[in-house]
Backbone as a printed PyTorch tensor [residue, N CA C, xyz], in Angstrom:
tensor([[[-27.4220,   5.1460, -19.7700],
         [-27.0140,   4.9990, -18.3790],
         [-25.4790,   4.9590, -18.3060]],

        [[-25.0360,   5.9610, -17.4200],
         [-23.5660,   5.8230, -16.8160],
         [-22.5520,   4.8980, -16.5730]],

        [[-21.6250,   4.0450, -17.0370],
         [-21.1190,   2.9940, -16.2340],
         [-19.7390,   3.3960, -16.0050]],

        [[-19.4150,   2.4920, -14.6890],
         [-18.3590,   3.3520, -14.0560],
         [-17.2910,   1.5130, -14.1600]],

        [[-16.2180,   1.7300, -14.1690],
         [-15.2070,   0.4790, -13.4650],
         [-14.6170,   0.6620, -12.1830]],

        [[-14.6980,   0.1040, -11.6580],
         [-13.0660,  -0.1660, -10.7880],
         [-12.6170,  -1.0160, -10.6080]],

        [[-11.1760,  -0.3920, -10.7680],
         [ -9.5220,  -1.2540, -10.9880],
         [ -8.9460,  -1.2970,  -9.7240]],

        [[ -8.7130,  -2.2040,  -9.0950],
         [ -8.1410,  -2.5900,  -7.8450],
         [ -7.2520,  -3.9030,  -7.6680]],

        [[ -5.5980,  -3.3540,  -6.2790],
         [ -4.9000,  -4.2830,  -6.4700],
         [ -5.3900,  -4.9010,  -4.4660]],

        [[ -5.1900,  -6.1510,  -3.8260],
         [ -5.3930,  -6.2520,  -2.8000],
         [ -4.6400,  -7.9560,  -2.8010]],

        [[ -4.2880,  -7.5340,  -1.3610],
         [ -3.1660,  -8.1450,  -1.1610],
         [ -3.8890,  -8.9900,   0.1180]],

        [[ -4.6250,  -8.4440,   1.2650],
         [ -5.3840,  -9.0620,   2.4620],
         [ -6.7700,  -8.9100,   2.1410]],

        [[ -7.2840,  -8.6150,   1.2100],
         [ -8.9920,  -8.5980,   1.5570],
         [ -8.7400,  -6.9070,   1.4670]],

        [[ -8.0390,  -6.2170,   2.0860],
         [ -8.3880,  -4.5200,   2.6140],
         [ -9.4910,  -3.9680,   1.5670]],

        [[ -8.8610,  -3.7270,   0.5300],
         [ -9.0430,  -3.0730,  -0.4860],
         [-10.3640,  -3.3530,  -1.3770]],

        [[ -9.9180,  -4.6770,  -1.4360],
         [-10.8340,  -5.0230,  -2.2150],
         [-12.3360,  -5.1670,  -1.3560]],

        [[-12.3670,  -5.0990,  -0.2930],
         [-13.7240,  -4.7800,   0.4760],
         [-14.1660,  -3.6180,   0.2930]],

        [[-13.0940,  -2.1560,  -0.0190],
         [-13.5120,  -1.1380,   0.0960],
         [-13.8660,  -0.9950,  -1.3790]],

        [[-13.3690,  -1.6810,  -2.4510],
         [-13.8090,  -1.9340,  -3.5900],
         [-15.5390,  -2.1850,  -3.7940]],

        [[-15.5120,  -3.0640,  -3.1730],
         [-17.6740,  -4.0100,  -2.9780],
         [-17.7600,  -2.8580,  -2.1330]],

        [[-18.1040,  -2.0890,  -1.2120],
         [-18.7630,  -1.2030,  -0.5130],
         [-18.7280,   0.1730,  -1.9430]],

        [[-17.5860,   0.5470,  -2.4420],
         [-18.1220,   1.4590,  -3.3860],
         [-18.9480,   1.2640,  -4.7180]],

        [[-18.5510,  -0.2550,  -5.0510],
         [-19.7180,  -0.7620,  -6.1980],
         [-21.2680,  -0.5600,  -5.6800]],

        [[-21.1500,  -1.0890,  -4.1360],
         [-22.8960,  -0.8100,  -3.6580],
         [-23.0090,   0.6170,  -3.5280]],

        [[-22.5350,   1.9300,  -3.3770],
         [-22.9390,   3.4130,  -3.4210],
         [-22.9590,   3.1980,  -4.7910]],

        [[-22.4680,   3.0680,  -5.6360],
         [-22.7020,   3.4120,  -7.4600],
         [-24.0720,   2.9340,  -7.5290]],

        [[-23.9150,   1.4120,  -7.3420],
         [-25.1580,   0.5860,  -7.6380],
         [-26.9010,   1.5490,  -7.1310]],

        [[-26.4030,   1.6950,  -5.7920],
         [-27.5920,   2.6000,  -5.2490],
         [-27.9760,   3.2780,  -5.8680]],

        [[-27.1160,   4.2970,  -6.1970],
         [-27.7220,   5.5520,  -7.7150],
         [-28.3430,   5.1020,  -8.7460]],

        [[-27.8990,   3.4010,  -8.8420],
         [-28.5900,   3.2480, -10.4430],
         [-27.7810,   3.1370, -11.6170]],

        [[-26.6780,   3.2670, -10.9840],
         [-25.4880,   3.2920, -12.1200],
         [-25.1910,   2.0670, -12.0120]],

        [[-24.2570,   1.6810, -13.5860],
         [-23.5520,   0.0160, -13.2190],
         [-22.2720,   0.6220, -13.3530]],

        [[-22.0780,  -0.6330, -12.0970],
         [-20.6850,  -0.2020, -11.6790],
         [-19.6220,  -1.8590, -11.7780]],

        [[-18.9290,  -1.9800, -12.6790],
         [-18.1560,  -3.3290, -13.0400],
         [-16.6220,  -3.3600, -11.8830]],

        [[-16.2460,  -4.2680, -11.4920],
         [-15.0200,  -4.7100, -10.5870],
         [-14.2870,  -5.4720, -11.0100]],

        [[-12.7420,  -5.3360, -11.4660],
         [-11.8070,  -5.9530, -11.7490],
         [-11.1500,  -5.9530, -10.8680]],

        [[ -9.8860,  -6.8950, -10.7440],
         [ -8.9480,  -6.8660, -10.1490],
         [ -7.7120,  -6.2530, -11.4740]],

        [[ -6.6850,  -5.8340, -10.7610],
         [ -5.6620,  -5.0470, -11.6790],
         [ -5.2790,  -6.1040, -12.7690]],

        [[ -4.9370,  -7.2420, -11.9100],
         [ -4.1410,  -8.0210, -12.7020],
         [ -5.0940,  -8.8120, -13.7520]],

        [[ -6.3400,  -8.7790, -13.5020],
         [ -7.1630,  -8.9510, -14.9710],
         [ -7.5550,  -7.9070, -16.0160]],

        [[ -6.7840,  -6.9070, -16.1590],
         [ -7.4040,  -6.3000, -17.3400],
         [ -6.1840,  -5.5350, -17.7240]],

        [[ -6.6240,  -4.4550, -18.4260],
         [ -5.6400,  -3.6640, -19.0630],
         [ -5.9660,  -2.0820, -18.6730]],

        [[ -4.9740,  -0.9190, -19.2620],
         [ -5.6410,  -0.0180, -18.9110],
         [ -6.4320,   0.5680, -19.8140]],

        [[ -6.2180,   0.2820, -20.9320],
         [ -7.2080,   0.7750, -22.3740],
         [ -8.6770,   0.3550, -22.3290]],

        [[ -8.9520,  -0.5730, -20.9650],
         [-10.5190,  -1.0240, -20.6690],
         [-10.6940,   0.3200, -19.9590]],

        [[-10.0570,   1.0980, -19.2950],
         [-10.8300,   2.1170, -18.7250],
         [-11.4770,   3.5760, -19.8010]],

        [[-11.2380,   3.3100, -21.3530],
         [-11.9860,   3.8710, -22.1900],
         [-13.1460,   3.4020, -22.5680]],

        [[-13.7420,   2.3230, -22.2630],
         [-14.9050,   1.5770, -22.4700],
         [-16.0140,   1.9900, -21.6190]],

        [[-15.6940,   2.9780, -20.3480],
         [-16.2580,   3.8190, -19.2290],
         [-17.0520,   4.7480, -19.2710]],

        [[-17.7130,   5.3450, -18.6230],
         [-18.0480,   6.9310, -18.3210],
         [-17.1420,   7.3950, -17.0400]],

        [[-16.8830,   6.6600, -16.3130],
         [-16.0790,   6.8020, -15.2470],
         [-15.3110,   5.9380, -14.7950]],

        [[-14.1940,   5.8690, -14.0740],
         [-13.0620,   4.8400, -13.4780],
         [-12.3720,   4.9330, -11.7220]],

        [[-12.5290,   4.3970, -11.4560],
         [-12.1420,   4.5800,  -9.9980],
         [-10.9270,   3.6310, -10.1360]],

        [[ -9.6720,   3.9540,  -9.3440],
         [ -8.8560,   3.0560,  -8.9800],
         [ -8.5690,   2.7470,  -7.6180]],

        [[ -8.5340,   1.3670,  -7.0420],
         [ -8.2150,   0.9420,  -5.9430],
         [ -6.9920,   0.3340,  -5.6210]],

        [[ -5.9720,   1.1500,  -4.5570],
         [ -4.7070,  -0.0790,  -3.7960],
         [ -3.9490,  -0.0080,  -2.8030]],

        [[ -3.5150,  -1.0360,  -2.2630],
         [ -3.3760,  -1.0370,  -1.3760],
         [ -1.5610,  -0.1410,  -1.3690]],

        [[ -0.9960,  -0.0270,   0.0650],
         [  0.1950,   0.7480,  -0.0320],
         [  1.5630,  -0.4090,  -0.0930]],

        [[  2.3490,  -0.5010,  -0.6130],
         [  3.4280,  -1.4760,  -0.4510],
         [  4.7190,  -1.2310,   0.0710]],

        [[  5.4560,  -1.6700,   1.1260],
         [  6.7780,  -1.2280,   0.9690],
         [  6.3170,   0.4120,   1.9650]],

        [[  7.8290,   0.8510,   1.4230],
         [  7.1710,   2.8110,   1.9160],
         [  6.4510,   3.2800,   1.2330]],

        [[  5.2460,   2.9290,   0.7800],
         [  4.8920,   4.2740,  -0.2910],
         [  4.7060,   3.5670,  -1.6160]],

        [[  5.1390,   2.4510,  -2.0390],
         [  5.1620,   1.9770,  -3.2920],
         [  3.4900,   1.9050,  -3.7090]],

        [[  3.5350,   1.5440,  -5.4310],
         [  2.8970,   1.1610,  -5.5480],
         [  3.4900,  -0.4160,  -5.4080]],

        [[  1.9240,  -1.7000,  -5.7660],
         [  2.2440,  -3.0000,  -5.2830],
         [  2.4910,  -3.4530,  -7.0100]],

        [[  3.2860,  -4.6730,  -6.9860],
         [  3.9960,  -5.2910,  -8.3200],
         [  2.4760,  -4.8860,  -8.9020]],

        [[  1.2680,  -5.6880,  -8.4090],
         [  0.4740,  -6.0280,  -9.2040],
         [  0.1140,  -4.6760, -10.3100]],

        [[  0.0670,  -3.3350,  -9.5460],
         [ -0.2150,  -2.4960, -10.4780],
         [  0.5090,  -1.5510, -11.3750]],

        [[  1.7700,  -2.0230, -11.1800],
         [  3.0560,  -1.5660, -12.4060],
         [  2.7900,  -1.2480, -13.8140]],

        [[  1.8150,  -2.9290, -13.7530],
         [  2.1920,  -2.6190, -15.4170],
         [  0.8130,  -1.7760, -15.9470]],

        [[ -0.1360,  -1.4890, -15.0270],
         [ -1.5480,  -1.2540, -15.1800],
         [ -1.2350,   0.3230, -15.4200]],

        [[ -0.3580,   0.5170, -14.5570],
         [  0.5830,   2.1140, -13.9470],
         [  1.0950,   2.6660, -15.5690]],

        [[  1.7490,   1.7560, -15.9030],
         [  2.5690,   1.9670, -17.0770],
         [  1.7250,   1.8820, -18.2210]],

        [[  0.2970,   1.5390, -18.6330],
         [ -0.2720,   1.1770, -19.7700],
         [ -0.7090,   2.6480, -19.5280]],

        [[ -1.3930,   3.1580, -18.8780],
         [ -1.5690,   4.6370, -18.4820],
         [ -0.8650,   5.6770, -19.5410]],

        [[  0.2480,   5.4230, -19.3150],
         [  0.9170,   6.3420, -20.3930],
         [  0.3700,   6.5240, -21.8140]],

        [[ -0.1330,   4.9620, -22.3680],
         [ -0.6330,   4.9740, -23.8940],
         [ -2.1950,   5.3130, -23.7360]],

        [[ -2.6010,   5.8650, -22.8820],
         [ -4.2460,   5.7570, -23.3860],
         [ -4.0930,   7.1690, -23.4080]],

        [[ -5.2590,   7.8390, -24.0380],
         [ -6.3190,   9.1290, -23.5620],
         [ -6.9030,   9.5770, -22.6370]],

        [[ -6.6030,   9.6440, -21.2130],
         [ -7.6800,   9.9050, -20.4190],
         [ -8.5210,  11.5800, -20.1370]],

        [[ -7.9080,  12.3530, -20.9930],
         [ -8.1280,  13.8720, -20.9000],
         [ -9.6830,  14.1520, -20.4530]],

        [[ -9.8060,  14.6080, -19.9320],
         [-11.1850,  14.8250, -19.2290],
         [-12.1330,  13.7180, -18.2200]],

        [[-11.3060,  12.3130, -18.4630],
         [-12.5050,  11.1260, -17.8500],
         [-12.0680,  11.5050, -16.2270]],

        [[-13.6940,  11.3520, -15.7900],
         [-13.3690,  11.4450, -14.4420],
         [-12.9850,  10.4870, -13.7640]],

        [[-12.5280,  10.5850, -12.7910],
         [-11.6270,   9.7480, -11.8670],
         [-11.4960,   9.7670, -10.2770]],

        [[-11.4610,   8.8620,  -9.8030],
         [-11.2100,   9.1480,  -8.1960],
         [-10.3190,   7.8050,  -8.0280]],

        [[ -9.5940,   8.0640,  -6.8340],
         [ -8.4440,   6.5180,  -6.0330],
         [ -9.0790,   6.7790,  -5.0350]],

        [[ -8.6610,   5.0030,  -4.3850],
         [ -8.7920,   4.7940,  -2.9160],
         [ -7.8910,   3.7280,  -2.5900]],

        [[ -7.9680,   3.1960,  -1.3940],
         [ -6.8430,   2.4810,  -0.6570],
         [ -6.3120,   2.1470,   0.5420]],

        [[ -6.2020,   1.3990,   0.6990],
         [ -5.9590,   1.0890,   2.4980],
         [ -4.5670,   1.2880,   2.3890]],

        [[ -4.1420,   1.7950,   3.7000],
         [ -2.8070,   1.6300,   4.0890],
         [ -2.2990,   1.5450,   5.9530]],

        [[ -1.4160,   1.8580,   6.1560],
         [ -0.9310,   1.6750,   7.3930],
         [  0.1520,   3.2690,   7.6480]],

        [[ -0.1810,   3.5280,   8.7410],
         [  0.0780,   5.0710,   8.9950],
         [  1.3810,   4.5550,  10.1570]],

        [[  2.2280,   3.6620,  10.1100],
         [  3.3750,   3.4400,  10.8210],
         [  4.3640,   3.3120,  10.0200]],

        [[  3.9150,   3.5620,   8.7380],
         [  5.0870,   3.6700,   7.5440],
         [  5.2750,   4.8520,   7.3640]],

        [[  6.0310,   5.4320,   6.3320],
         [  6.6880,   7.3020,   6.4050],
         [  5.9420,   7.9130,   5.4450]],

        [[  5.2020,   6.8450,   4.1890],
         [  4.4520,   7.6050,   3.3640],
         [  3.0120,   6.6950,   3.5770]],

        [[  1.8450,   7.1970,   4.5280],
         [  0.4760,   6.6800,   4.9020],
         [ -0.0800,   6.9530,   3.2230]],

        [[ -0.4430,   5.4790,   2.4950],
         [ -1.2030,   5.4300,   1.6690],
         [ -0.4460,   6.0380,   0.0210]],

        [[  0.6640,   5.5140,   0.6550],
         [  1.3480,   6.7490,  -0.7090],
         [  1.4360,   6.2660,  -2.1960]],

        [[  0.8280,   5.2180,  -2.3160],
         [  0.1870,   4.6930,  -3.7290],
         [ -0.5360,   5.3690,  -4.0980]],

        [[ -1.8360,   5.2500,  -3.3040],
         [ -3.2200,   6.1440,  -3.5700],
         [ -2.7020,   7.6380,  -4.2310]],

        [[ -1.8410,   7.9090,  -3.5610],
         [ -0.8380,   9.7130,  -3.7300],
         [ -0.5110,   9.4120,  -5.4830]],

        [[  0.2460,   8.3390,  -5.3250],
         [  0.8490,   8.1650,  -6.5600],
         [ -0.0220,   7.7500,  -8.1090]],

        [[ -1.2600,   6.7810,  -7.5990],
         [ -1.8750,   6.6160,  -8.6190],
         [ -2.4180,   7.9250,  -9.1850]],

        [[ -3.4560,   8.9220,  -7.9250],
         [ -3.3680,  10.0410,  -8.2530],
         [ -2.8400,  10.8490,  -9.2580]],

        [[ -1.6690,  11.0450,  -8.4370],
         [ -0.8580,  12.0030,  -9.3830],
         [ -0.7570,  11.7670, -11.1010]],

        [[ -0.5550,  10.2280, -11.5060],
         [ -0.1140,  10.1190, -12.8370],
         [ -1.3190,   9.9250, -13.4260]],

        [[ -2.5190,   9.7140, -12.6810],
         [ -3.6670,  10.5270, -13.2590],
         [ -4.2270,  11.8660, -13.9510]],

        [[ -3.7400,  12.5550, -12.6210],
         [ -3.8240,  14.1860, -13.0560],
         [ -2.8570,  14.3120, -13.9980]],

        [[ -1.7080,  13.6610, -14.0020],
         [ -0.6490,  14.0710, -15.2730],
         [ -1.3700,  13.7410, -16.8780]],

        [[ -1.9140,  12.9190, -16.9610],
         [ -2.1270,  12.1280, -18.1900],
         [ -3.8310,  12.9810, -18.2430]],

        [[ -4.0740,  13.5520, -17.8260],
         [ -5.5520,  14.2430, -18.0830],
         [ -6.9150,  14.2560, -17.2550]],

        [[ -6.7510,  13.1330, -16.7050],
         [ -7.9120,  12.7830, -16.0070],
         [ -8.7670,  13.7060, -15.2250]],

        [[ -9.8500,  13.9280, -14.7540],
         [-10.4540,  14.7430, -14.1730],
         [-10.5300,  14.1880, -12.4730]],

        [[ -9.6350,  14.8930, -11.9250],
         [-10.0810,  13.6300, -10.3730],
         [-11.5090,  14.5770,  -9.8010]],

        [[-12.5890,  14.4520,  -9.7740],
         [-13.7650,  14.4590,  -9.1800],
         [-13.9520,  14.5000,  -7.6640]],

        [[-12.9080,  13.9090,  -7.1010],
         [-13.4930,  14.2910,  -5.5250],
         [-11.9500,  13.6720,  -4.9030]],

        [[-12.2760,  13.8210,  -3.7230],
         [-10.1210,  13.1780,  -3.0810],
         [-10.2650,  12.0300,  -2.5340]],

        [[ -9.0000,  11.5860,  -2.2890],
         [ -8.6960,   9.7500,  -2.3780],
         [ -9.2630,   9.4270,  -1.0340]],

        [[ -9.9370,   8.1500,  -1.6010],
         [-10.5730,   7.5990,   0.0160],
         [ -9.2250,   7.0530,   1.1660]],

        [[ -8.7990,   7.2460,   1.9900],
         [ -7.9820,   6.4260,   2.3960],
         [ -8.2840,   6.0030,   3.5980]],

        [[ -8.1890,   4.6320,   3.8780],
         [ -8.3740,   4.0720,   5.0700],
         [ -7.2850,   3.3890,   5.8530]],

        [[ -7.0530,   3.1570,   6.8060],
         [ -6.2660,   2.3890,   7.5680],
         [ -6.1690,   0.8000,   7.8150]],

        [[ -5.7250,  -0.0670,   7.0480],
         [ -5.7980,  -1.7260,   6.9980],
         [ -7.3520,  -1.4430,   6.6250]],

        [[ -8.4800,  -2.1400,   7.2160],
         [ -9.6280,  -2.1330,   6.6590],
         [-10.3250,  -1.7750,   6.8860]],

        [[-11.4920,  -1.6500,   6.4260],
         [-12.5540,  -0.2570,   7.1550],
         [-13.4850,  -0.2360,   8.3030]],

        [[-13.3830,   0.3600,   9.0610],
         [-14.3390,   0.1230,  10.5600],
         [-15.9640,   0.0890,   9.7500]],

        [[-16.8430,  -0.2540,  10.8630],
         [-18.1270,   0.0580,  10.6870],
         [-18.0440,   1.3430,   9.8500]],

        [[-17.9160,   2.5910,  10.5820],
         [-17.9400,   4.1430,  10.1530],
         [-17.8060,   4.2980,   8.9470]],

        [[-16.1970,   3.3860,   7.7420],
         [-15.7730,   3.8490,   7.0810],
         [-16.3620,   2.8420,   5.8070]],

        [[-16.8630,   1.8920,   6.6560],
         [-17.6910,   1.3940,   5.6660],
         [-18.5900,   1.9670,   5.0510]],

        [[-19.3450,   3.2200,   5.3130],
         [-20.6460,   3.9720,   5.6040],
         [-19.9750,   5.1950,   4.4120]],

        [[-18.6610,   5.6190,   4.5790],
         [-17.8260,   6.3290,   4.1210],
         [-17.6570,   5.5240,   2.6080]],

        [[-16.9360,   4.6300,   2.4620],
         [-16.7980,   3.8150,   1.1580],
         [-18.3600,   3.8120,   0.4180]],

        [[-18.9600,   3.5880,   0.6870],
         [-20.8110,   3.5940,  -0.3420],
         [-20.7690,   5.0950,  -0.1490]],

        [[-20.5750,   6.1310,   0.3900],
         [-20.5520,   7.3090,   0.4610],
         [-19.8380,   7.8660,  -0.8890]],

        [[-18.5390,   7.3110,  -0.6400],
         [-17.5120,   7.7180,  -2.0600],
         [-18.1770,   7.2020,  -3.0770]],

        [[-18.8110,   6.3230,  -3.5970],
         [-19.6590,   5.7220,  -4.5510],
         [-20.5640,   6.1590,  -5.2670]],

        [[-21.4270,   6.7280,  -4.3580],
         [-22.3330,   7.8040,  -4.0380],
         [-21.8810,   8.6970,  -4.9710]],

        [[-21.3880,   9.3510,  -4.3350],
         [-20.5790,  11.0760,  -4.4400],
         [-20.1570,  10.8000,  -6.0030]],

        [[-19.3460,   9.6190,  -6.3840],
         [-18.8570,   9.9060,  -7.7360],
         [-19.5400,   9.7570,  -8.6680]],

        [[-20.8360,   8.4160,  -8.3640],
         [-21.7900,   8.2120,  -9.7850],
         [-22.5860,   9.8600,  -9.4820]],

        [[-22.6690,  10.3910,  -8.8130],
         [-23.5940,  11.6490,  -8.8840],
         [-22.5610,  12.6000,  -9.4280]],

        [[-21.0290,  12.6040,  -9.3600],
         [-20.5840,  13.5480,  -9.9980],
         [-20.6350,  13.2630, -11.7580]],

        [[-21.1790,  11.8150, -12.1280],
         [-20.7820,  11.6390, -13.4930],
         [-22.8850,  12.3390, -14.2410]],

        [[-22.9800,  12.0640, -13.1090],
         [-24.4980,  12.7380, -13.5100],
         [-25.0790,  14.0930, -13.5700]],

        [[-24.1300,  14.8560, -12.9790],
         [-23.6610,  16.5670, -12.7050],
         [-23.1460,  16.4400, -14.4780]],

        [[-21.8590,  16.1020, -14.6500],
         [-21.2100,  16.2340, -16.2230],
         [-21.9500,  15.6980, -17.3170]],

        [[-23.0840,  14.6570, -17.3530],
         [-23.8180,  14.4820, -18.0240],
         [-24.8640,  15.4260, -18.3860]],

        [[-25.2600,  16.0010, -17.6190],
         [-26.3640,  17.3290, -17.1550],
         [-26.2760,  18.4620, -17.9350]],

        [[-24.5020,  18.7340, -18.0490],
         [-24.3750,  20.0170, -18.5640],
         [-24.0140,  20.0930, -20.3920]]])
């Protein structure tokens, strides 16, 4: 059986709600799906995976938040060449870069190998009814993409 993590930083609740709504779409499939917060682990736990999701919130313009710096930076020493991957993240669209962590975790994902599997959830502060429906959706979508790559 598949197991997936996600790594998430949250600062109001945002995130980390949209965090528990995508553990319950994994869970649904049948997959186990484990939840950290950033600042408890490392990034060399995301080789212990079949899959990794990262969650955070936006800081500042665009930043990522302190908490996931150093999580950001352990990145560099692992392997991730082929593991699949997806981000998500709340942010606020009255700043100049809407969600631009999520952008950023992204990116030094795709740099370092990762396979991103589907595009970044992003929500606005926290998730309406709708996007709640959306978050177990993304959950969904990714334990079934790790079951597509298992397949072949």
């Amino acid at each position: 059986m598949s197991k997936i993590i996600i790594v998430y930083a949250s600062l109001t609740g945002n995130t980390e709600e949209m965090a528990e709504l995508i553990a319950e779409g994994i869970r649904d499939t049948g997959v186990a799906a484990d939840l950290k917060m950033v600042e408890d682990c490392s990034a060399a736990l995301l080789l212990e995976y079949d899959g990794y999701l990262l969650g955070t919130y936006t800081w500042g313009d665009g930043e990522l938040p302190d908490e996931f710096t150093d999580f950001a930076d352990e990145l560099e020493d692992i392997r991730l060449q082929g593991g699949p991957a997806a981000v998500f993240g709340s942010g606020d669209t009255t700043y100049r870069l809407y969600c631009g962590a999520v952008d950023e975790l992204e990116g030094r994902l795709r740099k370092l190998g990762a396979s991103i599997v589907q595009d970044s959830l992003k929500v606005e502060y926290g998730p309406s009814p709708e996007e709640k429906g959306l978050c177990r959706e993304f959950g969904v979508n990714f334990a079934r993409s790790l079951e597509a790559v298992s397949k072949k």
